[in-house]
C-alpha positions in Angstrom: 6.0 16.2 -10.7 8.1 13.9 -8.6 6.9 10.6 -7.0 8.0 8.3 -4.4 7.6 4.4 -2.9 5.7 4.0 -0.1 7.6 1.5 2.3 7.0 0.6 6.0 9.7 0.7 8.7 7.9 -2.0 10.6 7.5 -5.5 10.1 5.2 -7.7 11.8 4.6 -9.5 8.8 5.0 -13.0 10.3 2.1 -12.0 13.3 -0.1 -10.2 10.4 0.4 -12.1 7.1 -2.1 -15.4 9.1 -4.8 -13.0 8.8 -4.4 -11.8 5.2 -2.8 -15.1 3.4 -6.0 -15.8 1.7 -6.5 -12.8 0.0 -2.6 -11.4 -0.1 -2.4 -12.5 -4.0 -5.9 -10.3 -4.7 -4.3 -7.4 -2.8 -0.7 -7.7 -4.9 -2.5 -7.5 -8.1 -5.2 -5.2 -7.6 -7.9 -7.8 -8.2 -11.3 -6.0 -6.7 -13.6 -8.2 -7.8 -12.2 -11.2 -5.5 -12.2 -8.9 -2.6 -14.8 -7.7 -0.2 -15.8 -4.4 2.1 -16.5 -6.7 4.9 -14.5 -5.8 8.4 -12.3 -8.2 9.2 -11.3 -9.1 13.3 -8.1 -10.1 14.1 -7.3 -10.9 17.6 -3.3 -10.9 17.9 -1.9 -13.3 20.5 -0.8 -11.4 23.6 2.2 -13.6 23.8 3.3 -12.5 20.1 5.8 -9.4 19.4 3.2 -6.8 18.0 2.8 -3.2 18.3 0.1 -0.6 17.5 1.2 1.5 14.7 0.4 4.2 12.0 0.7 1.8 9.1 2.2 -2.0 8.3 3.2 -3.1 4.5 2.4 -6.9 5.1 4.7 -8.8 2.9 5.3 -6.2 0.7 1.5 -7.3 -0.8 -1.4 -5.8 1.7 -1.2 -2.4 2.8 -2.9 -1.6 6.0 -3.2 1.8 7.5 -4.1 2.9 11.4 -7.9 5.5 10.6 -5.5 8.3 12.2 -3.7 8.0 9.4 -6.2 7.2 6.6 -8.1 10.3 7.6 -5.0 12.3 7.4 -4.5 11.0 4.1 -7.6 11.2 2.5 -8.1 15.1 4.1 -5.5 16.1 1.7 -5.1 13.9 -1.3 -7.5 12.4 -3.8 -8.0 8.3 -2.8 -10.2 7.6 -5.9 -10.0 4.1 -6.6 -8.4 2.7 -3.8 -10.4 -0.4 -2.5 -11.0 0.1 1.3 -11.7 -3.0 4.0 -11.7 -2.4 7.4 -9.8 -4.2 10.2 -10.3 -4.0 13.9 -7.2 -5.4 15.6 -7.2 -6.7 19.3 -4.2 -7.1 21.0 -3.6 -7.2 24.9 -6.9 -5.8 25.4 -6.7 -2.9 23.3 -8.8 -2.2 20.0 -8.0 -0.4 17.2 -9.7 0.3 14.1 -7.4 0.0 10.5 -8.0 -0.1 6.9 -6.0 -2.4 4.0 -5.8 0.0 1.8 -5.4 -1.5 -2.0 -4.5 1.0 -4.7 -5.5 0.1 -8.6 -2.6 -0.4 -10.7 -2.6 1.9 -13.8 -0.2 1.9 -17.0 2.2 5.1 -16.5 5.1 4.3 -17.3 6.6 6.3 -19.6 8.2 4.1 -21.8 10.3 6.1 -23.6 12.3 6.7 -20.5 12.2 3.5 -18.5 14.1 0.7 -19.3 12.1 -2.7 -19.5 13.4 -6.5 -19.4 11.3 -9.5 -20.1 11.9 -12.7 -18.1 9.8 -15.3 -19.3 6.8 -13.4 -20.1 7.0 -10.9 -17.5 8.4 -7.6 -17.8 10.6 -6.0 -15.0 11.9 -2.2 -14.8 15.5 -0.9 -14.4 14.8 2.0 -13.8 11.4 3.7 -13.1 10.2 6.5 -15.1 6.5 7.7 -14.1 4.4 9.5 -16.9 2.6 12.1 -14.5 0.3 12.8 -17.5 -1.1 8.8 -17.3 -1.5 8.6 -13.2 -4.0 11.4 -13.8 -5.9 12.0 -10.7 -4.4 8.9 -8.8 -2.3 9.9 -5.9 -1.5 6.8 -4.8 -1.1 3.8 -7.2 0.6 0.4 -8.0 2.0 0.0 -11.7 0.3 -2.0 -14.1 1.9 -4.1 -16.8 5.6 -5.0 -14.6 6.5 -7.0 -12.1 6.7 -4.2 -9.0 5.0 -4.4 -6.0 5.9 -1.1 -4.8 2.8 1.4 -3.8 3.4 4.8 -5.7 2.2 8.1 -4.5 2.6 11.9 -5.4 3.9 14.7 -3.6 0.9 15.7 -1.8 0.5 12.0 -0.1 4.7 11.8 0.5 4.6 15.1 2.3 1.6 14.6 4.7 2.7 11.0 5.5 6.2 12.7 6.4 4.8 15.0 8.6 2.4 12.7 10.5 4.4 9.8 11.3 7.7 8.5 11.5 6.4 4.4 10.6 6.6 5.6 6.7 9.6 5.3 4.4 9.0 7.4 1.6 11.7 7.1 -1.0 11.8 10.0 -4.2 12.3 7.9 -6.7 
């Protein structure tokens, strides 16, 4: 089973990361319970350099997908355990609806294969090595137990998002 890092070719992290610097830390670690399903409103400034696109990685820490898409995603992948809140953005007197999307983070690392470091209590990979027997049903996923930001998905995710828009980096790793 192969799997991949989910980046963003965008970044309009300095416009976004205002709206989500309260709760950015919660999203990075996967911490639910600090988090609610309330829709947030975020009217951009017109005078500010944004664009409308399929999906933003704000400061590497608070994913956020346009519903085109979310739906495409969740039409042909499993999104158990992803904590959803939805987001309408204005901007220049267009609406559009979008979801942070915040995976869990699950211990699958295989260990055997992956080469850890500790730095002062925190552990850091060299080299990734996924056990596809531990992400069980998760297609898309954060890693628990390292230092790694990076939003993990299978296959099935990496080729849907490849085919439906161009804003995704997907890298094999």
């Amino acid at each position: 089973m192969m799997f991949y890092k989910l980046q963003t070719k965008h970044t309009y992290d300095e416009v976004l990361y205002e709206y989500v610097r309260y709760f950015s830390e919660y999203c990075r670690k996967s911490e639910f319970q600090y988090l609610t399903h309330n829709e947030q409103y975020w009217k951009i400034p017109s005078d500010s350099n944004f664009e409308f696109t399929d999906f933003y990685y704000i400061n590497n820490e608070v994913p956020l997908f346009s519903t085109w898409a979310w739906d495409r995603v969740t039409a042909y992948g499993n999104t158990d355990g992803i904590f959803v809140i939805p987001v309408r953005i204005f901007y220049r007197g267009e609406e559009q609806l979008y979801y942070i999307t915040i995976p869990p983070r699950i211990y699958c690392i295989d260990e055997r294969k992956t080469v850890l470091k500790r730095d002062r209590g925190v552990y850091h990979a060299e080299n990734i090595v996924i056990s596809p027997k531990e992400t069980g049903r998760y297609n898309v996923f954060r890693i628990a137990g390292i230092d790694d930001d990076n939003i993990y998905i299978k296959q099935i995710i990496a080729d849907k998002l490849s085919e439906i828009s161009d804003d995704f980096i997907i890298i094999q790793i």
